[in-house]
C-alpha positions in Angstrom: 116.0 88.3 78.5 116.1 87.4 74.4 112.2 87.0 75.4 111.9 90.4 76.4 114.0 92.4 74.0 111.7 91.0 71.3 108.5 91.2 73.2 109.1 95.1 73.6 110.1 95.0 70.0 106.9 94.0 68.9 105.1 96.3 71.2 107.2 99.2 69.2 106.4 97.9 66.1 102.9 98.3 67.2 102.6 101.5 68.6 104.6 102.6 66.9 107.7 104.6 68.5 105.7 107.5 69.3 105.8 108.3 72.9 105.0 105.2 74.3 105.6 104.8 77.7 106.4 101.8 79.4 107.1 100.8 82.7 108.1 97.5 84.6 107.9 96.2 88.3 109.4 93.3 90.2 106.7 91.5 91.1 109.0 89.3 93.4 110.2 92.4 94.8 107.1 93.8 95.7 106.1 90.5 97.3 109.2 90.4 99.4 108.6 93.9 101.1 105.0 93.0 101.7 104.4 92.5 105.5 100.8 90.6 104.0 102.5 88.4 102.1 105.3 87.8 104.7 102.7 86.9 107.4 100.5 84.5 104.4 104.0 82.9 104.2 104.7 82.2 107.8 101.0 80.9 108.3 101.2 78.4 104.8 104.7 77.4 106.3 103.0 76.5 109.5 100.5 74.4 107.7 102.8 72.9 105.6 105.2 71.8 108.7 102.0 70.3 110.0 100.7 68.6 107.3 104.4 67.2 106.4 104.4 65.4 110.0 101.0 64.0 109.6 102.3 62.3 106.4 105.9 61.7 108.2 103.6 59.5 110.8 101.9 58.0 108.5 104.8 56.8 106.5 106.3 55.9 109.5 103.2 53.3 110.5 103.9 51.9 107.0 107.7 51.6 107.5 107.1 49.6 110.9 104.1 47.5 109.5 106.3 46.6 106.7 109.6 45.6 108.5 107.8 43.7 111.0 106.0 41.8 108.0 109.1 41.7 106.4 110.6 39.5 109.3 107.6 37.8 110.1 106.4 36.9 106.3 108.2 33.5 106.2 106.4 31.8 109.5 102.9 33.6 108.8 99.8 31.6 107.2 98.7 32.2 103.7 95.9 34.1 105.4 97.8 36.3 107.8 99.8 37.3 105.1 97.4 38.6 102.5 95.9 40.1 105.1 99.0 42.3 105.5 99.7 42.9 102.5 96.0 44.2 102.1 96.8 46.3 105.1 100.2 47.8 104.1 98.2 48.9 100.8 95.6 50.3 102.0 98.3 52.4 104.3 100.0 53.5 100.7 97.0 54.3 99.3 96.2 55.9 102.7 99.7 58.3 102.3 98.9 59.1 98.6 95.5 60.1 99.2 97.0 62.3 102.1 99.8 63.4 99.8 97.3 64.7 97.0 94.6 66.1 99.0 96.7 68.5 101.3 99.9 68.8 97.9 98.4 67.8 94.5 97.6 70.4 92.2 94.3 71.2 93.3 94.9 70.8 97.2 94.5 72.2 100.3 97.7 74.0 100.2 97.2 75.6 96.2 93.5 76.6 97.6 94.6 78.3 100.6 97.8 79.8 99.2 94.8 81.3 97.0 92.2 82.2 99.1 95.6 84.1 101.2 97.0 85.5 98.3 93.5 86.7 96.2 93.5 90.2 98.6 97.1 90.9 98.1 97.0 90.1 94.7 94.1 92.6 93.7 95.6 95.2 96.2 98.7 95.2 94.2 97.2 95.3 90.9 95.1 98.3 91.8 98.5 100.0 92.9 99.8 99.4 89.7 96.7 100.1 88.0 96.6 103.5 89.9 100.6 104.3 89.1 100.1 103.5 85.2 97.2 105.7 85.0 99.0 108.5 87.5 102.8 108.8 85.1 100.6 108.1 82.2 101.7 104.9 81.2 100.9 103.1 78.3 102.0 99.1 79.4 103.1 98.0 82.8 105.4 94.4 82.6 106.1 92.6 85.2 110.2 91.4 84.9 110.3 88.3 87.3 109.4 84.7 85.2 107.7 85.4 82.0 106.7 88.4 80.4 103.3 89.6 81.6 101.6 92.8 80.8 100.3 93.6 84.1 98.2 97.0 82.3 97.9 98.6 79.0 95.4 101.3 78.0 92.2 100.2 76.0 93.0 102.2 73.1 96.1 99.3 72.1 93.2 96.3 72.6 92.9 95.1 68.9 90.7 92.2 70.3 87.7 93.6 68.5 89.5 93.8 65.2 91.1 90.2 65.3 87.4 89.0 66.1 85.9 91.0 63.3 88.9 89.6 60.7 87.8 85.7 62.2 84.5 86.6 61.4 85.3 87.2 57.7 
């Protein structure tokens, strides 16, 4: 909240404290009430339940390969043994593999929950886009995590400016 206070601080020193108009939304909100996002949710939760018993099975071959090695290790040959070891892992290697390409940061699940979520994203910023520009807003936040200014008009972009001072 300290975060916010002296984010919209800034923005009045800025602008200045002539009528400036700023709004907010709840992003999390809006994503609750969404029957879109509700349904993307249900069918990611479906994939996830699926993909957490592929990996359940998987780590469930391990366990078994490992206790019976673990009873077994003392009677096997030096050969038998290595070999089992080799086995169980290539098995964890096997889960981690599984583990980072359906989980990790750049696996199936982020993809699809982006490829899902792209539409509603963009049909939500449009909405907001279209409401700013409709009560004449000047910046739009969004309240839920960090601060993010989800629309300002062009006329507050100093970008050129900062670029033409770097220039210098």
């Amino acid at each position: 909240m300290k975060k916010f206070i002296l984010f919209l601080v800034l923005i009045f020193s800025f602008v200045g404290l002539s009528q400036t108009k700023i709004g907010y939304i709840d992003s999390d909100t809006i994503m609750d009430q969404l029957p879109d996002v509700q349904d993307i949710r249900q069918r990611l939760d479906a994939l996830i339940q699926e993909w957490q018993a592929e990996l359940s099975n998987l780590e469930r071959a391990w366990k078994t390969k490992y206790d019976d090695y673990e009873k077994r290790k003392l009677i096997m040959s030096d050969q038998t043994r290595i070999e089992t070891e080799q086995q169980l892992v290539q098995l964890e290697n096997k889960i981690t593999e599984f583990r980072d390409k359906k989980f990790g940061a750049n696996g199936e699940l982020f993809q699809k929950q982006d490829e899902l979520m792209k539409p509603v994203q963009n049909k939500i910023f449009n909405a907001i886009k279209e409401v700013a520009q409709e009560e004449d807003l000047d910046f739009v936040f969004d309240r839920s995590g960090d601060i993010m200014i989800l629309y300002a008009k062009d006329k507050y972009d100093i970008s050129a400016k900062v670029l033409s001072k770097l220039k210098l």
